[in-house]
MARKE-857390 format. One record per residue (C-alpha): residue in three letters; x, y, z. Coordinates in steps of 0.25 Angstrom, whole numbers, plus 5000, padded with zeros to 4 digits. Example, Ala and Ser with C-alpha at 12.3 -4.5 7.8 and 13.67 -1.06 7.14 Angstrom:
<atoms>
ALA504949825031SER505549965029
</atoms>
This chain:
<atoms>
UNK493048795024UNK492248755037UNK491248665038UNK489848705039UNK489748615052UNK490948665059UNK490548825055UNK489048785062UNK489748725075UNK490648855074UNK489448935073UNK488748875085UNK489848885093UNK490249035090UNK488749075093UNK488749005106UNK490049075110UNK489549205106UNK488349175114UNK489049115128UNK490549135127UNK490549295122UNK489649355132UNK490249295143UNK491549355141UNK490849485136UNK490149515149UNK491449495156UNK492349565146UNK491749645137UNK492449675122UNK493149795119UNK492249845109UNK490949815103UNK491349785088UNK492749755083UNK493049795068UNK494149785060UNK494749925056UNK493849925042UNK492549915052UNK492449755050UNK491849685062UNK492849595071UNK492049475078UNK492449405090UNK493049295084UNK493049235071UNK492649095066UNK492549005054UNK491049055052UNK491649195049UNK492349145036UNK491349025034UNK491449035020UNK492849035021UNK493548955008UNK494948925011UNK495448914997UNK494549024993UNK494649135002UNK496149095008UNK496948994999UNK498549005000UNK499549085000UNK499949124987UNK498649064979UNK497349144977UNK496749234983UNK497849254990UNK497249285003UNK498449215011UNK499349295003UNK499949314989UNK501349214991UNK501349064993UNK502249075004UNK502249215010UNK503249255018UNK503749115021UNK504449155008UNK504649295007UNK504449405017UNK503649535014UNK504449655008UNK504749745019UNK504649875011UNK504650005021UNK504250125014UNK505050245014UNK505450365008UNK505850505013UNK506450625011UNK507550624998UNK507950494990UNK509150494998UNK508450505010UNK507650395007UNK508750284999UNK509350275014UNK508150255020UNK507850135010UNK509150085011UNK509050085027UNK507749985026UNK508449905016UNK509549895025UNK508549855036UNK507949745028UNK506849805020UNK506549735008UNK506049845000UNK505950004997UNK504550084997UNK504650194992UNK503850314999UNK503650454991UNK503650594996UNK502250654993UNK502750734980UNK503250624975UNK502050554976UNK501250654968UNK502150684957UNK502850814962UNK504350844963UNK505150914977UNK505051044971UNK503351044968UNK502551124977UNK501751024982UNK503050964987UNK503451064996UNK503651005010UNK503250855006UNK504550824999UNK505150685004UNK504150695015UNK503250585016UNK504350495006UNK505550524997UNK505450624987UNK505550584973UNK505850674959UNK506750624950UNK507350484946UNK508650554953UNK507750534969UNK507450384964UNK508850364961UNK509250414974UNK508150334982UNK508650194977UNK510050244977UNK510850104980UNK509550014982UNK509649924969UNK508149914964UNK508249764959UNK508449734973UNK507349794981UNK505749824979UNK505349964979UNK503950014982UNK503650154979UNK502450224986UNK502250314973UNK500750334966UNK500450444956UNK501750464951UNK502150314952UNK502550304938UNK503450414939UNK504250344952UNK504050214945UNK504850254934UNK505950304942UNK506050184951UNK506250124936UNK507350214931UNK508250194944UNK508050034942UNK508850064927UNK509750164935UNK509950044943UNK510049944931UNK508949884936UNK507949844925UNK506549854927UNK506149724926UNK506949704939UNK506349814949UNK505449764959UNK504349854968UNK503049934969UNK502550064963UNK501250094971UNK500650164960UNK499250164966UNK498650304964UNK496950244966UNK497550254983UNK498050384981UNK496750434978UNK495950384986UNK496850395000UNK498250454998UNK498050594990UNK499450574982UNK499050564968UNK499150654955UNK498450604942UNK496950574943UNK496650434945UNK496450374930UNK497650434925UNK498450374938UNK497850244937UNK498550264922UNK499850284927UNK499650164935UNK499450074925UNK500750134919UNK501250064928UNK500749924929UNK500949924913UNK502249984914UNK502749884925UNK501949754921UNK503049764908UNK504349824913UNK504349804928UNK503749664931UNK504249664946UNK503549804951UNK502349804957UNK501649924948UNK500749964960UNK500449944976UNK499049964975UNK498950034988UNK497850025001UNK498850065009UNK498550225009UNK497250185008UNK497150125022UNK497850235027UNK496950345021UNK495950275032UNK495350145024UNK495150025032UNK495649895028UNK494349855019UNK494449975012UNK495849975010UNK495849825004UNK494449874993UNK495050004990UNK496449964987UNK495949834979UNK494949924970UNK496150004968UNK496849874962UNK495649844955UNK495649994946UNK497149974945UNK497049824939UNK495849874929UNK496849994925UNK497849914921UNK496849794913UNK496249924908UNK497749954902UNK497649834895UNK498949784906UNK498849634908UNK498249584921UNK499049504926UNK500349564921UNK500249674929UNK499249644941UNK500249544947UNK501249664951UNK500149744957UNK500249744973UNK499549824984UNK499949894997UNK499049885009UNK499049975023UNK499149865037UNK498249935048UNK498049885063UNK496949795061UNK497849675059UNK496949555057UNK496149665048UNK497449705039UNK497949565038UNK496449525032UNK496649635024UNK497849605017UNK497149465014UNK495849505008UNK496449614999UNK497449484994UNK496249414992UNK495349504987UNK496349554976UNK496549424970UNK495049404969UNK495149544961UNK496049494953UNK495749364951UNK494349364948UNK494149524945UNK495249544936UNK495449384931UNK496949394932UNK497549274927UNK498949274936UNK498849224950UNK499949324953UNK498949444948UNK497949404960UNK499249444972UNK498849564981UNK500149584983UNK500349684993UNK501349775002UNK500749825016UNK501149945024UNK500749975039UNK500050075041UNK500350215043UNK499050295048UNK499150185061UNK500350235065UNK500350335077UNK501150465080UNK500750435095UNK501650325101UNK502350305089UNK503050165093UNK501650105093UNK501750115079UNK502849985078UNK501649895084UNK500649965075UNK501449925062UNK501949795066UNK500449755067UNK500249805054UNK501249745048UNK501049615053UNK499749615048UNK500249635034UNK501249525035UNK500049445040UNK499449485028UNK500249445018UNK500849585012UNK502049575003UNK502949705009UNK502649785020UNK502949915025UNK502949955038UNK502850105043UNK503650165055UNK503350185068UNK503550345068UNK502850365053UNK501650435060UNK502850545064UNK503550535052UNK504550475041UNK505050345046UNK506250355054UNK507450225053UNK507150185066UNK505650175063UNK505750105050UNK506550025053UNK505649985066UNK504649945053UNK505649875044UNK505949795057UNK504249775060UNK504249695045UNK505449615048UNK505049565063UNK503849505057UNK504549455046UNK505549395054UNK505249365068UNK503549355068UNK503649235060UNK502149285054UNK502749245041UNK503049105041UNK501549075038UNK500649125028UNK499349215032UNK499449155046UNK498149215050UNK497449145035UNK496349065043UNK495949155052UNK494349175054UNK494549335057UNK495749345046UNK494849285035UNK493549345039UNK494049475040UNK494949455025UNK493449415020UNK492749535025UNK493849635021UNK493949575008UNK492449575006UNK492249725011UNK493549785002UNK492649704990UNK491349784993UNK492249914992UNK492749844981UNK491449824974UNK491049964976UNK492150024970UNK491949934958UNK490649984957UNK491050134958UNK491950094945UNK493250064953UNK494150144962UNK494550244954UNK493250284953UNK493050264965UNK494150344969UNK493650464960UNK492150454968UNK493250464982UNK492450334986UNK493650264992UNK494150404999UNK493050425006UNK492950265011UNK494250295016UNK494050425022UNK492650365029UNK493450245037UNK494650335039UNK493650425046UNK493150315054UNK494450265058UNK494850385064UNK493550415071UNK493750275077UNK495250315084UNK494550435089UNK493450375096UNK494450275100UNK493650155094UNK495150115088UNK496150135097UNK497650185090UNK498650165102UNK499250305106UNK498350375099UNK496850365105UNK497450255116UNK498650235123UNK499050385122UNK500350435129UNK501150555129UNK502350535123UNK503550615115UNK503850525102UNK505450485103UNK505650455088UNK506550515078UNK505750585067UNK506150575053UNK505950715047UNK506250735031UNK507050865030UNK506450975022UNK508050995014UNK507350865007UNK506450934999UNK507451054996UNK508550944992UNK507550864983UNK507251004974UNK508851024974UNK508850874968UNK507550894959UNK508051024954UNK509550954951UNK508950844943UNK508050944933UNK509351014931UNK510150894928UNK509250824918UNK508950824904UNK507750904906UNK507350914890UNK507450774892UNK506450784903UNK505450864896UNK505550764885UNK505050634894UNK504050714901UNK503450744886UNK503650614882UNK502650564897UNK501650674894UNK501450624880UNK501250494884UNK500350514896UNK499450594887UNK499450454879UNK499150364890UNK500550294887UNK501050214900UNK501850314905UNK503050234913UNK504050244900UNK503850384899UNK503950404913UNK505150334917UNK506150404904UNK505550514913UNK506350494926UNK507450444921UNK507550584913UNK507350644928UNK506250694927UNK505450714939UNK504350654945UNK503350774944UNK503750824930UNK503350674926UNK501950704936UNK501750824928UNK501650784916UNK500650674919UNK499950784929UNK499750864914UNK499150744907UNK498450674921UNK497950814927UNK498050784942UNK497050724951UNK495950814963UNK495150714973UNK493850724974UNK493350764987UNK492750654992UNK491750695003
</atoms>
């Protein structure tokens, strides 16, 4: 891209001003610190030239929108044509509780629902389990039967809207639902649009909420992808998720390696299946975190795009152009915000989130400035819906495409996080992939290690965190705090209870017989699982039976 005479003269010149011009100013004002580094430990230089992406190859390394590798992003034109989805994720409490909340941010101008999930929901249990004492519409809404996902998209017609649903082990069960209120609806199939997230690999490795071990989940996942690829060609069939793996405490590197070598194991899952490539690879898409380190996130974004459609391209030989997108949605991120001078936190996530626009993500989430207190109160999410839509709207950062293409620091720093998430890459392939990995606790304990040293670092104040190990002030925190009542959890056993009497529970019996027979013959399980709902039958007694035939998954201790 430069000529060999201009990068010398360049050269000659840099040397000389690192001789004569540096110095000078050193002695007079000396830097802040002795090395800068990126948040995943890579060294920042005083300046960057042509010589540090000399072998830079426009058309190879940066190409155009829309075309391969995609590294400026995966559209043509961007969001000259279309904005990012603005999906804020929500759920709390009841079904009721929650349908008014997504009503309010569609009323406010949010362009799609997310769906967040109380913890025994996410692990297959109903209200009136044990383990679900205390946790019930806690941490999202709480789901049992069809009868609560009726009442969550109560009046929100599902051909008009896309839903995404934050839901892992027992996403084929709330799949399925999501399906059977569609035909409630008289909505076909065909004709519903959205994301399951339906990565389990994360779970194991940095969220703790799975169930089954991993080979028989990574089966259900596949369920998915051929179930989907035939009967629902607008859904995405997984968000294959770095998201909670950054939170966990990876840096930007790793969450990039770790997230793709998870999209590698579940692409050989499905071509193991016999499913065709480029059938069902084109409606995967993936879900990253957006951190602090803006010119790092924004590199990071483009080096997983274009690192992906390498995998794909030339790993995978997929055929269809549309097979090689990294198509992803981005959520700021929720271990930066602080419980110490809460407000700081609207700065915080509009940095984030502006990295994530510079990067070129499809939808975006971003969280609320009192999330480190509690649930979201209105005020504060809508203080996030309105972040998205002032960058949108008045920034005018989208009337280009990658604005910041071109830059010596962007592009040096997208070639070395792509070239350092390919030696992690390399590794896992070498162990025998990343569920393997996953069983070693290889990965947990990479991310263990660097959250480690982040937190040593804020200690020592070698990172500052405004309010927290700087700036400190007394202070009394004048915010309404939104609390889920406890009647939540008594009301949702009243409801669970009414249902089991209500139904046809010989009918009931019946499906679950017929879904233990066919998980014990390896049958694609989505059929059997959907008559299932629709017959009311409730999310665990569905868990259950796959619990019989699965057994359940312990994690190895990994120090």
């Amino acid at each position: 891209m430069f000529k060999k005479a201009d990068l010398e003269r360049i050269k000659v010149r840099k040397n000389l001003w690192d001789r004569e011009t540096v110095p000078k100013s050193l002695s007079r004002m000396p830097e802040r610190r002795n090395e800068f580094c990126t948040s995943s430990n890579i060294k920042v230089k005083r300046v960057y030239t042509p010589l540090d992406i000399e072998n830079f190859d426009y058309m190879r390394d940066l190409g155009f929108p829309g075309e391969y590798p995609f590294t400026r992003g995966v559209y043509p034109t961007m969001y000259r044509a279309r904005l990012w989805t603005m999906r804020q994720y929500a759920g709390f409490g009841t079904a009721e509780q929650t349908n008014k909340r997504f009503r309010y941010l569609l009323e406010h101008g949010q362009t799609g629902l997310s769906v967040a999930f109380d913890y025994p929901t996410q692990l297959g249990y109903d209200c009136d389990h044990p383990l679900a004492l205390g946790e019930v519409g806690r941490v999202g809404v709480s789901v049992c039967t069809l009868r609560d996902m009726e009442t969550l998209f109560d009046e929100i017609p599902l051909d008009k809207v896309t839903t995404s649903m934050t839901i892992n082990a027992p996403a084929t069960v709330l799949l399925a639902m999501y399906i059977a209120v569609g035909e409630k609806q008289g909505i076909p199939q065909s004709s519903l649009g959205g994301t399951v997230q339906n990565d389990i690999l994360k779970e194991y490795i940095a969220r703790g909420l799975y169930t089954f071990p991993p080979k028989p989940s990574m089966k259900l996942t596949t369920d998915i992808f051929e179930y989907c690829a035939e009967k629902i060609p607008r859904w995405n069939t997984i968000s294959i998720s770095g998201y909670h793996i950054r939170e966990a405490g990876a840096t930007a590197v790793q969450e990039v390696a770790f997230t793709l070598a998870n999209g590698i194991a579940y692409v050989q899952a499905a071509v193991d299946r016999g499913l065709d490539l480029d059938n069902f690879a084109r409606r995967l898409s993936f879900f990253f975190a957006s951190h602090n380190d803006f010119f790092e996130e924004i590199a990071k974004f483009r080096a997983a795009r274009r690192l992906w459609a390498k995998i794909m391209k030339e790993r995978f030989h997929a055929k269809n152009p549309r097979s090689w997108l990294l198509r992803f949605h981005t959520q700021t991120s929720g271990v930066a915000l602080t419980a110490q001078q809460p407000l700081n936190n609207i700065i915080r996530v509009t940095l984030q989130a502006l990295a994530a626009v510079l990067g070129g993500t499809q939808s975006l989430h971003t969280n609320s400035f009192d999330e480190a207190w509690a649930l979201p109160s209105e005020l504060a999410v809508r203080i996030a819906l309105r972040t998205q839509q002032i960058i949108a709207y008045e920034s005018e950062v989208t009337n280009t495409i990658d604005p910041l293409g071109g830059s010596y620091y962007v592009e040096a720093l997208t070639n070395e996080i792509e070239e350092k998430a390919m030696e992690y890459i390399q590794k896992i392939d070498d162990m025998g992939g990343a569920v393997v990995a996953i069983e070693k606790g290889y990965l947990q304990r990479e991310i263990v290690e660097s959250a480690y040293r982040h937190q040593k670092e804020i200690e020592t104040k070698e990172k500052i965190v405004v309010g927290v190990n700087e700036f400190q002030i007394e202070e009394e925190i004048p915010m309404e705090i939104l609390r889920v009542d406890p009647v939540v959890e008594k009301m949702q056993k009243e409801k669970l209870n009414e249902i089991k009497q209500q139904r046809d529970n010989a009918k009931v019996r019946s499906v679950l017989d017929e879904l233990y027979d066919a998980a014990v013959k390896g049958e694609n399980l989505m059929p059997y699982i959907i008559r299932a709902v629709k017959a009311y039958a409730t999310l665990q007694e569905i868990c259950d039976v796959l619990r019989q035939v699965y057994g359940e998954y312990k994690a190895p201790s990994i120090f």
